[in-house]
LOPA-302651 format. One record per residue (C-alpha): residue number from 0; residue in one letter; chain; x, y, z. Coordinates in Angstrom, 1 decimal, decimal comma. Example, Ala and Ser with C-alpha at 12.3 -4.5 7.8 and 13.67 -1.06 7.14 Angstrom:
BEGIN
0|a|A|12,3|-4,5|7,8
1|s|A|13,7|-1,1|7,1
% end
This chain:
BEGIN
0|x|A|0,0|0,0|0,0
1|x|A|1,2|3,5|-0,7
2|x|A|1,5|6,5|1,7
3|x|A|-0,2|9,0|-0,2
4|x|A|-0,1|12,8|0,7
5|x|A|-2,4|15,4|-0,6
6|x|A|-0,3|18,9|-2,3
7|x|A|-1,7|22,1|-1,9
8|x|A|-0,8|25,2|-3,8
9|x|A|-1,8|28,5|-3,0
10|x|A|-4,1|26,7|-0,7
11|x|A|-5,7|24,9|-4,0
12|x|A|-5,2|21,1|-3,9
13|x|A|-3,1|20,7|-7,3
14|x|A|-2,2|16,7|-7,1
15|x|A|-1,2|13,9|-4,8
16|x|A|2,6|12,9|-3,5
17|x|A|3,1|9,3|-3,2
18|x|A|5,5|6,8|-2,3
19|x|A|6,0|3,2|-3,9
20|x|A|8,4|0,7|-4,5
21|x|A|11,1|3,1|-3,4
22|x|A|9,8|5,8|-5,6
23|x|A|8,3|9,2|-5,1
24|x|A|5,6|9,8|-7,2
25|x|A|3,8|13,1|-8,0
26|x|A|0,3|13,4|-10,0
27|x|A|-1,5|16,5|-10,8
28|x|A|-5,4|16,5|-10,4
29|x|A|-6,9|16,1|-14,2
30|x|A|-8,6|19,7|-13,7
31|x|A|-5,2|21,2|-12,1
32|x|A|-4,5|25,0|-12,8
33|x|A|-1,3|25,5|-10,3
34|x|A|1,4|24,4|-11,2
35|x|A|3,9|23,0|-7,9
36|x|A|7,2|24,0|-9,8
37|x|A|8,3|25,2|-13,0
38|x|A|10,5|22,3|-13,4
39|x|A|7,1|19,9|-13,2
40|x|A|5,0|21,3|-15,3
41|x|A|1,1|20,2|-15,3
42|x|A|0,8|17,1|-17,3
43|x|A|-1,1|13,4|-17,1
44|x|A|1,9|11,3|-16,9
45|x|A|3,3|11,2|-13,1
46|x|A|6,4|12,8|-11,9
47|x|A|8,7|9,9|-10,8
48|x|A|11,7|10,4|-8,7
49|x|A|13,8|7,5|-6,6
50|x|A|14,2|10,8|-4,1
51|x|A|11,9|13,3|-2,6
52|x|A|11,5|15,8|-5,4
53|x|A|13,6|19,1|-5,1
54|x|A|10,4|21,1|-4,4
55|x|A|8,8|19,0|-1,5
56|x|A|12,2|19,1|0,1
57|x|A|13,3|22,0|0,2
58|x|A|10,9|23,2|3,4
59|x|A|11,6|20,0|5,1
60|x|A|13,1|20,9|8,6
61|x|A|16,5|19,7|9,5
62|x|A|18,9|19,7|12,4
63|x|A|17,5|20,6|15,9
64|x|A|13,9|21,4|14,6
65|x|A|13,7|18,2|12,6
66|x|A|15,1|16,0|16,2
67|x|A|12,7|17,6|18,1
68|x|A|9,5|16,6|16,1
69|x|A|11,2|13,1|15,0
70|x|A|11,9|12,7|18,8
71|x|A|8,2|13,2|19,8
72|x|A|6,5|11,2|17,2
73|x|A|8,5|8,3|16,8
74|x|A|6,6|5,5|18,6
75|x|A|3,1|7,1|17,0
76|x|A|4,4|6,8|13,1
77|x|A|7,3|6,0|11,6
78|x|A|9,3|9,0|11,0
79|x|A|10,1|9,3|7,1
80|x|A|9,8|12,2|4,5
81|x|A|6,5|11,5|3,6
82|x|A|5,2|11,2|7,0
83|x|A|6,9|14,2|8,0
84|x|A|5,3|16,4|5,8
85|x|A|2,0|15,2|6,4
86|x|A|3,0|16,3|10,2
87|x|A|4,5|19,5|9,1
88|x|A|2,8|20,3|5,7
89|x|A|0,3|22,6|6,5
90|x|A|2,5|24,9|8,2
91|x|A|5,1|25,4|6,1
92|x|A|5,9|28,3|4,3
93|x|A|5,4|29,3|0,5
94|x|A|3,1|28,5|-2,0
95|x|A|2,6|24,4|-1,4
96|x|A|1,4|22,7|1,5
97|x|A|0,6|19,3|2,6
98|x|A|-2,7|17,5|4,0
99|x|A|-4,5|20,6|4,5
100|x|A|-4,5|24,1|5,4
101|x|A|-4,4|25,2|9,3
102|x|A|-5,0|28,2|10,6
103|x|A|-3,4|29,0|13,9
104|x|A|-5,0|29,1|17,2
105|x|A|-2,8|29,7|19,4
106|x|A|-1,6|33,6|19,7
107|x|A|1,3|34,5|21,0
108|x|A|2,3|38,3|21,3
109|x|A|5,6|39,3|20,0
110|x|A|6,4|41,4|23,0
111|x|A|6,1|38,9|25,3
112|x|A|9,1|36,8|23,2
113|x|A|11,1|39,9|22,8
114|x|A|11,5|40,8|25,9
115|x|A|11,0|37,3|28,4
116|x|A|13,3|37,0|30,3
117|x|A|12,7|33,2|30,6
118|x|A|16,2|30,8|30,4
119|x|A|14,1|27,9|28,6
120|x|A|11,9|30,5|26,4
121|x|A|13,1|28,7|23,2
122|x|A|12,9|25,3|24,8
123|x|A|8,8|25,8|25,8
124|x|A|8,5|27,3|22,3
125|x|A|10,5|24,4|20,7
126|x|A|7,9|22,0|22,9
127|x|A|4,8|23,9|22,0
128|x|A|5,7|24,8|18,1
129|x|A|8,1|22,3|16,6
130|x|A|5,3|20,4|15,1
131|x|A|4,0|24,0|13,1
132|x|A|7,4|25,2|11,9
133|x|A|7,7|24,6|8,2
134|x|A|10,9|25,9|8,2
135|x|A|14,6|24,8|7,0
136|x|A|18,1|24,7|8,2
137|x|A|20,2|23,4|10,5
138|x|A|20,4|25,5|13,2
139|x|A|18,1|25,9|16,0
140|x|A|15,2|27,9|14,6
141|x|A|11,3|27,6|14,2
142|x|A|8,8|29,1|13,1
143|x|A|5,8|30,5|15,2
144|x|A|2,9|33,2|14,6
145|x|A|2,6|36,2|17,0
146|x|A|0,6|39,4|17,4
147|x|A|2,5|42,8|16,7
148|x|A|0,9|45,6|18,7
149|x|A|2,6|48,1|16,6
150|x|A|1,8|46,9|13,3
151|x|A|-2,0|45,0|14,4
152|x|A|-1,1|42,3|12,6
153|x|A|-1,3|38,9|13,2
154|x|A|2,3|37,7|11,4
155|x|A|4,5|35,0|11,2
156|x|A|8,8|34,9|12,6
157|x|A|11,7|32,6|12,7
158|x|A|12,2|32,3|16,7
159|x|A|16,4|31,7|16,9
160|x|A|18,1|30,4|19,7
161|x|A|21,5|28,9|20,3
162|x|A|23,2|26,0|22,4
163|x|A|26,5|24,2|22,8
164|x|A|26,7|23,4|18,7
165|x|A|26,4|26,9|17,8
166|x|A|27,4|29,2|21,0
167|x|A|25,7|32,6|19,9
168|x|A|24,4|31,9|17,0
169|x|A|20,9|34,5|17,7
170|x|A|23,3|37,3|19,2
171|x|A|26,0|36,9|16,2
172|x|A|23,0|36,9|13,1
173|x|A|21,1|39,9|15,4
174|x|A|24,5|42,0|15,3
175|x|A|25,2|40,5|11,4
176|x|A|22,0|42,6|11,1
177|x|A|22,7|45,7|12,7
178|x|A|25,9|46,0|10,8
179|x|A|24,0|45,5|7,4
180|x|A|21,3|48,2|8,6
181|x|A|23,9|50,5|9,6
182|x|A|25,6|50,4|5,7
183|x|A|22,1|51,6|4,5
184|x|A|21,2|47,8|3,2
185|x|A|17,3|46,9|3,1
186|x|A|16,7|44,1|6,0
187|x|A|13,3|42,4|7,1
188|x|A|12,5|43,3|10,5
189|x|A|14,4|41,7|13,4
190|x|A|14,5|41,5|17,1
% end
């Protein structure tokens, strides 16, 4: 039996991601208008790949972020790609999804991360959020939706911490950022 896994795009359901025999396999719906990549355009015959395809990867979380939601689902499901996108999928960022489409619940205000003064802060987030941050790279980061009084919006951040593997790594990339402000360079907002 295959693990199948539904693919969302622009919150549309384009096609199905499978896995058989060792192979991943990608079909568009017959009436599909969104395409998941340019390099797979829409087309009946089925996108066949003996890895996870290049665009379904490159969300997948990794390092520390990855450990933590392998680490907590292991004895509930068997902890491969396809399983952890169907875990992850909905909340990852861009254009496709996985499973379905979540909305979050759970509010968080941005001040109240800014300025906690909280040891474990990024521990209890790591606990309460791994499972909703679509997010890649290695080091420790996820990703986690707050309120911003000053804007009123309801937005989404990369929460960065460090530990023994990378000592600093939040301070050294907040003063990476300072320095590229202070030579006049655009920069998304950062705390």
């Amino acid at each position: 039996m295959a693990d199948k896994l539904k693919v969302y795009t622009n919150k549309t359901l384009s096609g199905e991601l499978s896995k058989e025999d060792g192979n991943y396999i990608f079909n568009y719906l017959s009436d599909s208008q969104e395409l998941v990549s340019l390099t797979m355009p829409i087309r009946a015959e089925s996108w066949v790949s003996k890895s996870l395809h290049p665009i379904f990867q490159m969300n997948m979380p990794e390092g520390a972020l990855k450990d933590v939601i392998k680490n907590h689902f292991a004895k509930i499901v068997t902890m491969d790609e396809i399983n952890l996108l169907k875990l992850i999928g909905p909340y990852m960022l861009g254009r496709v999804k996985f499973e379905k489409i979540i909305s979050d619940t759970d509010v968080l205000e941005l001040e109240e991360i800014v300025h906690s003064s909280k040891q474990n802060l990024f521990n209890e987030l790591m606990e309460k959020f791994a499972i909703r941050s679509g997010v890649s790279g290695v080091q420790p980061k996820l990703l986690l939706g707050a309120h911003n009084k000053t804007t009123m919006k309801f937005e989404h951040y990369i929460v960065k911490s460090w530990e023994k593997e990378y000592p600093n790594l939040a301070l050294n990339e907040y003063f990476c950022m300072r320095a590229i402000q202070n030579a006049h360079l655009p920069t998304p907002e950062f705390y």
